[in-house]
C-alpha positions as CSV (number, residue, x, y, z in Angstrom):
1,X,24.8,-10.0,49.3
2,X,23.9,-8.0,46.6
3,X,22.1,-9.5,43.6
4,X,24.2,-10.1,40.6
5,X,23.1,-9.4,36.8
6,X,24.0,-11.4,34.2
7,X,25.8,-8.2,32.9
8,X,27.5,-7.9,36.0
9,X,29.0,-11.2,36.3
10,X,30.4,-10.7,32.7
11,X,31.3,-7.1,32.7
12,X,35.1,-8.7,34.3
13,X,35.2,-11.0,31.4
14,X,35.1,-8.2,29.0
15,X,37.5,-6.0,30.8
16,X,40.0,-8.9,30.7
17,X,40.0,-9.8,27.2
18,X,40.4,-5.8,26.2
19,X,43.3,-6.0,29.0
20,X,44.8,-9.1,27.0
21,X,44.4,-7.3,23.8
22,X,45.6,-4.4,25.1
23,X,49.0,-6.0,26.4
24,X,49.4,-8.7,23.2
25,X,48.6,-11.8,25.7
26,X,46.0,-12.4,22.9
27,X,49.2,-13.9,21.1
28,X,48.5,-11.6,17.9
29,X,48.8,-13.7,14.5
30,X,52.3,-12.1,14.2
31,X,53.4,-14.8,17.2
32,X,51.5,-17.7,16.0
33,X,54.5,-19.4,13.8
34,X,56.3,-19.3,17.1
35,X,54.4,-22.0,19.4
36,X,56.7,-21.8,21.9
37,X,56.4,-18.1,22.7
38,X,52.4,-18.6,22.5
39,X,52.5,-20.9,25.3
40,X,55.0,-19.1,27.1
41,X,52.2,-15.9,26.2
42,X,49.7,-18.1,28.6
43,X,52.1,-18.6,31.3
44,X,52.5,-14.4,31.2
45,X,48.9,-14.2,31.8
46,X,48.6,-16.6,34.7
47,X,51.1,-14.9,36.5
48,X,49.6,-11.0,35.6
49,X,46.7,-12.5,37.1
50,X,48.1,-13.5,40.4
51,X,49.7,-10.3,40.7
52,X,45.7,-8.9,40.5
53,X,44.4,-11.6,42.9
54,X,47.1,-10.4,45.9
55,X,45.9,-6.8,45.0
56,X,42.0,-8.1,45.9
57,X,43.3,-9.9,48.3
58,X,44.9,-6.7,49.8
59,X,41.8,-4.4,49.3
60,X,39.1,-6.3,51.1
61,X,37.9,-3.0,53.0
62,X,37.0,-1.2,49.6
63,X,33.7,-2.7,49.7
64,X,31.5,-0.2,47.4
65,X,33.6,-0.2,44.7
66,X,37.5,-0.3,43.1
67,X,39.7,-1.0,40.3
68,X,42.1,-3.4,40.4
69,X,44.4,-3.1,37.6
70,X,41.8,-1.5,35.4
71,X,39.4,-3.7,36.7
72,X,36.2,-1.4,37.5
73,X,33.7,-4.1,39.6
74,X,30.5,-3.6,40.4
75,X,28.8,-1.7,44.0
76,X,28.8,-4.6,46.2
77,X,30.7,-7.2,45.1
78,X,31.9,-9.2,47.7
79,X,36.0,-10.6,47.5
80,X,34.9,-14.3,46.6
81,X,32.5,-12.8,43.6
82,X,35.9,-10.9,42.3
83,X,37.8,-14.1,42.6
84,X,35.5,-15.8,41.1
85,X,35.0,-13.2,38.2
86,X,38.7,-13.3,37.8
87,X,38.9,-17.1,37.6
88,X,35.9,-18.0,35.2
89,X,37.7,-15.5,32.9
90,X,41.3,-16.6,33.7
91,X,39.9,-20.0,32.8
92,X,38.1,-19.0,29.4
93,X,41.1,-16.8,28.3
94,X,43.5,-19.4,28.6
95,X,41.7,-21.8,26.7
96,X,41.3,-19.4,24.1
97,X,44.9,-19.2,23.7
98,X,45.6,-22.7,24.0
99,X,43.4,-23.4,21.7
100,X,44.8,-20.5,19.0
101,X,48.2,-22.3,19.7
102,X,47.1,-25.3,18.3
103,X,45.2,-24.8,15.7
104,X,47.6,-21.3,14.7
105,X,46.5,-21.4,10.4
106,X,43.0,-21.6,11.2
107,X,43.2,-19.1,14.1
108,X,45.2,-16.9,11.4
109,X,42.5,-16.5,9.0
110,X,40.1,-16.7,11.0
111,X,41.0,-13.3,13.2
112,X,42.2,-11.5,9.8
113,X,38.9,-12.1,8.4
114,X,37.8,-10.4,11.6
115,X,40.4,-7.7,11.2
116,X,41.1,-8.4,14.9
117,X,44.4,-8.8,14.3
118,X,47.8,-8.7,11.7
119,X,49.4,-11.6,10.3
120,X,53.7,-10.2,11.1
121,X,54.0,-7.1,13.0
122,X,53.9,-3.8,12.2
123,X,51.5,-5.3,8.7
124,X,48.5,-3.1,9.3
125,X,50.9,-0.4,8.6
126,X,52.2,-2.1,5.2
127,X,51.0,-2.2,1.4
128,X,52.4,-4.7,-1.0
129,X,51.9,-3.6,-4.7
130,X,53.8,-6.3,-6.3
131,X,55.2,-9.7,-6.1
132,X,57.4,-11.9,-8.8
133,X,58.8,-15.5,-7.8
134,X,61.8,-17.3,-9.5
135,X,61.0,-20.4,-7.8
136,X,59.0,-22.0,-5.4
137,X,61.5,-20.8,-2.5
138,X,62.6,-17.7,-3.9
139,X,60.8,-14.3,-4.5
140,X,60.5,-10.9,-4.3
141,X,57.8,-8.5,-2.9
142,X,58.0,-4.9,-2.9
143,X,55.4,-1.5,-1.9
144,X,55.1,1.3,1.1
145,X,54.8,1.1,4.6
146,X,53.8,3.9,6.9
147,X,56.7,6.3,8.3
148,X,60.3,6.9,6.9
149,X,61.5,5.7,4.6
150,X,58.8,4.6,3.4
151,X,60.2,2.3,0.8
152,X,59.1,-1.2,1.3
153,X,61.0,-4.2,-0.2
154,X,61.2,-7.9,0.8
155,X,62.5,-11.1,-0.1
156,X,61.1,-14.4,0.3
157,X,64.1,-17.3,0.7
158,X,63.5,-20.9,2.3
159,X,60.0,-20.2,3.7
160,X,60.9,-16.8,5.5
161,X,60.1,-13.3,4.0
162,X,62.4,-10.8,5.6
163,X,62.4,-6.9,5.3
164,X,65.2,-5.3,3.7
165,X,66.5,-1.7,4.1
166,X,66.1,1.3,1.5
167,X,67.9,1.3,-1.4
168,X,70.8,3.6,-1.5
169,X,70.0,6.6,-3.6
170,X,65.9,6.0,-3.3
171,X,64.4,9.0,-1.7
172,X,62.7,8.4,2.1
173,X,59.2,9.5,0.0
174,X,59.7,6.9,-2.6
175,X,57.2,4.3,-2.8
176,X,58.0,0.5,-4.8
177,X,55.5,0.1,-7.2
178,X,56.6,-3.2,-9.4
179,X,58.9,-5.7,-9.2
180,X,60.2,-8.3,-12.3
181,X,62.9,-10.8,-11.6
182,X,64.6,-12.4,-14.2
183,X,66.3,-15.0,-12.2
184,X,67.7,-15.2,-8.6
185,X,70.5,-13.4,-9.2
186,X,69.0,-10.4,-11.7
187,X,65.5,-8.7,-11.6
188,X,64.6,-4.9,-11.6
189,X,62.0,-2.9,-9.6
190,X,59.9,0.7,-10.3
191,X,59.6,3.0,-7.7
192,X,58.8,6.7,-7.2
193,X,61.1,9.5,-7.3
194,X,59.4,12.7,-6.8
195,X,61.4,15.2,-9.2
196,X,61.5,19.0,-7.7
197,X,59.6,21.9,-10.0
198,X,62.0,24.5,-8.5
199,X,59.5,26.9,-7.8
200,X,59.4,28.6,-4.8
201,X,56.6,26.3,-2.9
202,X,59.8,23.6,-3.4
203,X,56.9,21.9,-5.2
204,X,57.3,17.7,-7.0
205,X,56.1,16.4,-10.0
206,X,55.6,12.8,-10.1
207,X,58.8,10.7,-11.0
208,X,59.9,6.8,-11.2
209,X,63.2,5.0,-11.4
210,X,64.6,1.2,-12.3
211,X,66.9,-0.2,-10.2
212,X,69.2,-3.1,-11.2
213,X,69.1,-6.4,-8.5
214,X,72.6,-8.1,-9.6
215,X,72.8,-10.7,-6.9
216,X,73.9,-8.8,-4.2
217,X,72.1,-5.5,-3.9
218,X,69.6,-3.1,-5.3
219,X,71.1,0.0,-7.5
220,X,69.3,2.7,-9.4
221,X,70.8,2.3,-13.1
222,X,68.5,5.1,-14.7
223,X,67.7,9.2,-14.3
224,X,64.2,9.8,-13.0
225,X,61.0,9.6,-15.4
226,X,58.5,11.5,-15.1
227,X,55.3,10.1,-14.7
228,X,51.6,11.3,-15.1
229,X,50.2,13.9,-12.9
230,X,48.5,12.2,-9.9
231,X,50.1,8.8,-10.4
232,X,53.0,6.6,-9.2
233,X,54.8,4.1,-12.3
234,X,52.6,1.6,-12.6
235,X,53.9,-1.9,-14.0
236,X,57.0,-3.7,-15.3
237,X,57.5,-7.1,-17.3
238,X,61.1,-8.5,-18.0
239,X,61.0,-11.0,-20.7
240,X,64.9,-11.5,-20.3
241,X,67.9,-10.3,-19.0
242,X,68.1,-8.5,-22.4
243,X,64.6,-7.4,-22.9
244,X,61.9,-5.2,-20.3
245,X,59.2,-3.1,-20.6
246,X,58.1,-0.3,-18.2
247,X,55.0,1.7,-17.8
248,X,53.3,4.0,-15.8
249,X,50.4,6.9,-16.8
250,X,51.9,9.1,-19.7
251,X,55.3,6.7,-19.9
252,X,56.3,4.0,-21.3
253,X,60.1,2.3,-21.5
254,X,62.0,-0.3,-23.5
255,X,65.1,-1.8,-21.8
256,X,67.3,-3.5,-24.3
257,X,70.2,-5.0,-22.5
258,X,72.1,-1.7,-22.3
259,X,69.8,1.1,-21.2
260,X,65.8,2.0,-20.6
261,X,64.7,4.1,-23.2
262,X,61.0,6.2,-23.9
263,X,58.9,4.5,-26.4
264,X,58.5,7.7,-28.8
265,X,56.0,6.0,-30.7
266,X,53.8,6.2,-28.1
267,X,54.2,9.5,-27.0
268,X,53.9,10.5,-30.4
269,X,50.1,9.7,-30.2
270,X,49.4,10.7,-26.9
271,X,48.8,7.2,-25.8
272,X,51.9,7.7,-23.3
273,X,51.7,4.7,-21.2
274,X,49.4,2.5,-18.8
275,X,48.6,0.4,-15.8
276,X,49.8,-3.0,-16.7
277,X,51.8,-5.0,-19.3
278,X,51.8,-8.5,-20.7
279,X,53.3,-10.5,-23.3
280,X,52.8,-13.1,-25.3
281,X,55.7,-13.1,-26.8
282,X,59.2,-10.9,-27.4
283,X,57.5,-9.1,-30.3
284,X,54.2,-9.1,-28.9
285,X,53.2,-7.1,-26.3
286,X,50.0,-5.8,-24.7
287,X,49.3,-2.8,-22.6
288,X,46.0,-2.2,-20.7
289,X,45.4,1.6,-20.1
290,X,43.5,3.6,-16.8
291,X,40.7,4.8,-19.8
292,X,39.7,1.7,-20.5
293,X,41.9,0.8,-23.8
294,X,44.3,-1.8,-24.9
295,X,47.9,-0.9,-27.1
296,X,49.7,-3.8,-28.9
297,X,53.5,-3.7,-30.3
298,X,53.8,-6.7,-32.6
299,X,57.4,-6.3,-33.0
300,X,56.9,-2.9,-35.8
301,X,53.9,-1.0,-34.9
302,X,51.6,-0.2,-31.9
303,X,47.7,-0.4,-32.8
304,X,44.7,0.4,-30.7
305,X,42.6,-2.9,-30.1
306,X,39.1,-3.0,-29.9
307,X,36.8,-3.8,-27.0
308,X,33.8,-5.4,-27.5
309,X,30.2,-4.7,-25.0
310,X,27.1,-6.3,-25.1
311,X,24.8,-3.6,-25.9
312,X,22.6,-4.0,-22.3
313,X,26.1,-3.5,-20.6
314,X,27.5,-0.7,-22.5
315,X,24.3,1.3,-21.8
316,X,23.6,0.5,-18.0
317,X,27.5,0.8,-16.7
318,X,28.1,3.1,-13.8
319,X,30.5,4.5,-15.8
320,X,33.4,3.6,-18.1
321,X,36.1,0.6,-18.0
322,X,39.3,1.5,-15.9
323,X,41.8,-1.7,-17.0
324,X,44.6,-2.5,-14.1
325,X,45.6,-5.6,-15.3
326,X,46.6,-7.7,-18.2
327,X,48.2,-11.3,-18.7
328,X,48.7,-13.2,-21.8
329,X,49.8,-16.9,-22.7
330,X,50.0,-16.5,-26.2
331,X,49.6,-14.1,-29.2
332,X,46.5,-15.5,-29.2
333,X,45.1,-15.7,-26.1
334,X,44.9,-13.8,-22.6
335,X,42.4,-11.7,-20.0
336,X,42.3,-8.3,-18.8
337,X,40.8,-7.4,-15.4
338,X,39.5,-4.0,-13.8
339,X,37.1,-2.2,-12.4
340,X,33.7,-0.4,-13.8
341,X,33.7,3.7,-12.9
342,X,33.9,4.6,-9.5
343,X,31.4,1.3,-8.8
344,X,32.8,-1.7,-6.7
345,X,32.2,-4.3,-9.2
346,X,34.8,-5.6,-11.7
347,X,34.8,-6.7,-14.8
348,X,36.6,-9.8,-16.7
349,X,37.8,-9.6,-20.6
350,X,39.5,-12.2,-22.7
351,X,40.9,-11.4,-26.4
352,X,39.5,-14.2,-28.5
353,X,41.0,-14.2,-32.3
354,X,41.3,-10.4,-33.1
355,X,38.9,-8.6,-30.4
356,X,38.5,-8.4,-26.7
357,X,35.5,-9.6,-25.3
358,X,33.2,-9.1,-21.8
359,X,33.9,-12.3,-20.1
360,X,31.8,-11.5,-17.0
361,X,31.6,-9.0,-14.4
362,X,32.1,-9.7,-10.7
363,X,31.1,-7.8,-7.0
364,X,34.0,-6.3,-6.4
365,X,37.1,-4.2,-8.6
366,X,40.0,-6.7,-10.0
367,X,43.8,-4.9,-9.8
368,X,45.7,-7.9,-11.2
369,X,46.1,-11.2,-13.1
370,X,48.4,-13.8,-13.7
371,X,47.9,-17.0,-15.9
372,X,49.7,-20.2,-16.4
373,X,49.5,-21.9,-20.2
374,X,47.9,-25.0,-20.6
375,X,50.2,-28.0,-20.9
376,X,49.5,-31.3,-22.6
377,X,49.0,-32.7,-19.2
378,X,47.6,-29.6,-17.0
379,X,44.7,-26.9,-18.2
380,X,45.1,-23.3,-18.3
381,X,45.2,-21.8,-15.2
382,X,44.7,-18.2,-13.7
383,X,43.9,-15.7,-10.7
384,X,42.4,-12.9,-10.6
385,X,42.5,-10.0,-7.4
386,X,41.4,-7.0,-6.2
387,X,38.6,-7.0,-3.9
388,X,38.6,-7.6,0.0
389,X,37.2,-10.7,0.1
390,X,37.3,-12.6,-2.7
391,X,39.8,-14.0,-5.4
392,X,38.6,-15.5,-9.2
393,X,40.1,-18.9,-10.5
394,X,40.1,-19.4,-14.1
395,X,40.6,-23.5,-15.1
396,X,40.2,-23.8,-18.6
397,X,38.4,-20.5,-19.5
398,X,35.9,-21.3,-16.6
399,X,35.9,-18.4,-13.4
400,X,34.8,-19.2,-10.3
401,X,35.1,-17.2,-7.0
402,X,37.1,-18.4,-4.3
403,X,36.3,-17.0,-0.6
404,X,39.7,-15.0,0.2
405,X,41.5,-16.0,3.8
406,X,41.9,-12.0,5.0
407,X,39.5,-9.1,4.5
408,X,42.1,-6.5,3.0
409,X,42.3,-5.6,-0.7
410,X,45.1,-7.5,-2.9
411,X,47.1,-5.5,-5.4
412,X,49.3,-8.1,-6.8
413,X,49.3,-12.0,-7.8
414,X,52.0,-13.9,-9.7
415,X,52.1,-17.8,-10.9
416,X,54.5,-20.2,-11.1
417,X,54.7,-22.0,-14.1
418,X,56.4,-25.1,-13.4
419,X,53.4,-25.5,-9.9
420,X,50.1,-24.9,-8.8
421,X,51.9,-22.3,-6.0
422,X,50.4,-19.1,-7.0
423,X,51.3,-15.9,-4.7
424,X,48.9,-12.5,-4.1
425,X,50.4,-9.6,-2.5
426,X,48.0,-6.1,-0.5
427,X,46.9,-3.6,1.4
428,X,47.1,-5.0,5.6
429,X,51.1,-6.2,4.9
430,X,49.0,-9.4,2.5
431,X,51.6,-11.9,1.3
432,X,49.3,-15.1,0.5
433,X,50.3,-18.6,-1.0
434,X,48.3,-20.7,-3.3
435,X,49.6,-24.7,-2.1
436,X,48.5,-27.8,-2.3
437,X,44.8,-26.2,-3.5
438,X,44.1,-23.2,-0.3
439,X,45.2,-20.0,0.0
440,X,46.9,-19.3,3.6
441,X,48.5,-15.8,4.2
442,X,51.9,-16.0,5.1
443,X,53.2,-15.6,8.7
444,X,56.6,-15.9,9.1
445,X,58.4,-12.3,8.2
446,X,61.2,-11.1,9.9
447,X,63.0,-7.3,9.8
448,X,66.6,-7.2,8.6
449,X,69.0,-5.3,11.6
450,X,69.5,-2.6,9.0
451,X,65.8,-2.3,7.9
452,X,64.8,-2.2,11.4
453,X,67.5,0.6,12.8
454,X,66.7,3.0,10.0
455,X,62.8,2.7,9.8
456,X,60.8,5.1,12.4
């Protein structure tokens, strides 16, 4: 009998686990809030297998070498090293996915950190810009997936997101960009609508439209908008079912219970419009621009506020501020979060009295913020994403980093302000809940029948 290598007797291992990969025996994270079919996932394997033992069984001439199944083994092998090859890796794979059964969260975060795996299916091809909650068992989350249409919007109802179909009128190119619900039966969303030049290359400029969710179904209510060169609308903030604000690079809109209108003032001084909004009240709002400015409306009159630097950081930055996000909690009081240049770090302001100030910076770029107000029995509370592997918690004015539970970027993150649940929406089909003190990305989507038939 030919001597055996360590590498040898492994290289079957290896093969196998590809081969369970390969053929989703490796009961993907997309299978894991269905126990049941895991297990039944095992059983699959075992009997795959015994198809591959009666094939060596049936090839015991082929002494030099053969493939079995895709199994290449090495010159020399005799039948009882196959078999036993097979049956040391039957043996490990199966506890593998035993184990992954029963311990499914941990098993969840622990392959996305990897980027082994996707948390649903189809999620690697998904990106969630946006996500607003009503309650702790209803939501919204909306973005783009890859194919047609490529519209992506989802609700969240009793524990379950599910994947609804395009929007009648929305274009297949047309991307979601925000979403702002008022309650569970009225909300609206932003999304794309390229908006044809007429020239003879049948050439688009950049375009956005609101549509109206009245209880029963998503309509666009408005013409088309255009939007910046190069961009998509950005943000959206209903303060009521009377009273929204839209914005994206070179517009911004007012809704006032009857229509959506262009805020002239601001097109007027070429500030046009931005990359989030907040408020901290109906005649207070803020808006954080791409160049690294802030607008505020106090109910008459938009101003330009001032940033503040320390010296050292104005003169050693890569580059200048690019704000993507803004929340307040009162006139008074709030944060703003981006990124520094074309670097990966991130920086952290808060607007104290009359001026913003640099809070900190952080390792990686921050897209979004949310923050809950201090109560007289609960601190002030807030998030802050944008980076692959981390999220910031703010208690009280005091940021800390929390380790994120998948590797992809996060574009989005709401809070509820009557709990600690907090939600945070990406890139990689990312739908994470904050409860009971962990983030844990979200596992149990389903696809609508109609959102399903018309996708490709």
């Amino acid at each position: 009998m030919a001597a055996t290598s360590f590498h040898d007797l492994f290289a079957p291992l290896t093969l196998q686990l590809l081969f369970v990969r390969q053929s989703s025996v490796y009961c993907s994270v997309a299978l894991f809030h269905q126990q049941a079919f895991c297990y039944d996932t095992v059983v699959s394997f075992w009997s795959r297998l015994g198809q591959t033992l009666g094939v060596i069984r049936n090839s015991v001439k082929d002494t030099w070498h053969m493939q079995l199944q895709g199994f290449p083994f090495p010159a020399g092998w005799s039948v009882l090293q196959r078999r036993a090859a097979l049956a040391i890796t039957a043996t490990l794979v199966t506890a593998v996915l035993v184990l992954a059964c029963m311990l499914q969260s941990t098993t969840v975060a622990w392959l996305s950190r990897l980027g082994i795996t996707q948390p649903y299916p189809w999620a690697n091809t998904m990106s969630l810009q946006s996500v607003s909650m009503v309650s702790a068992d209803n939501g919204w989350a909306v973005g783009h997936i890859s194919g047609k249409p490529t519209t992506l919007l989802m609700r969240y109802s009793r524990g379950q997101w599910t994947i609804l179909p395009k929007p009648v009128g929305l274009d297949n190119q047309s991307e979601f960009t925000a979403v702002s619900m008022v309650s569970a039966h009225d909300g609206w969303a932003w999304a794309s609508m390229p908006i044809p030049i007429g020239d003879r290359y049948h050439s688009f400029r950049p375009g956005g439209v609101l549509l109206h969710y009245d209880g029963n179904s998503w309509k666009i209510t408005t013409p088309v908008f255009p939007i910046g060169i190069g961009s998509d609308p950005s943000a959206l903030l209903m303060l009521s079912p009377t009273d929204g604000w839209a914005t994206g690079e070179g517009t911004t809109l007012h809704y006032d219970g009857t229509a959506w209108r262009e805020v002239t003032a601001l097109s007027d001084k070429q500030w046009g419009g931005g990359s989030a909004i907040a408020a901290g009240g109906p005649d207070d709002i803020w808006i954080a621009r791409f160049g690294g400015d802030i607008i505020h409306y106090d109910g008459t009159s938009w101003s330009e506020q001032q940033i503040t630097l320390p010296l050292p950081f104005a003169q050693q930055a890569p580059g200048p501020i690019v704000l993507t996000g803004i929340a307040m909690t009162s006139p008074e009081a709030g944060y703003a979060v981006g990124s520094i240049g074309n670097s990966s770090s991130g920086v952290i302001l808060r607007y104290v009295g009359s001026r913003w100030l640099l809070v900190r910076t952080v390792d990686e770029n921050l897209s979004s913020i949310s923050l809950r107000p201090a109560t007289r029995s609960t601190p002030e509370e807030g998030w802050a994403v944008g980076g692959s592997n981390s999220l910031y918690h703010d208690v009280d004015g005091v940021w800390s980093k929390v380790t994120s539970p998948i590797s992809c970027p996060l574009y989005g993150v709401t809070t509820l302000p009557a709990s600690s649940d907090t939600w945070a929406v990406g890139l990689c089909g990312a739908l994470l809940r904050y409860h009971d003190g962990r983030w844990q990305q979200e596992t149990n989507v389903v696809w609508s029948q109609d959102a399903k038939a018309e996708w490709r």
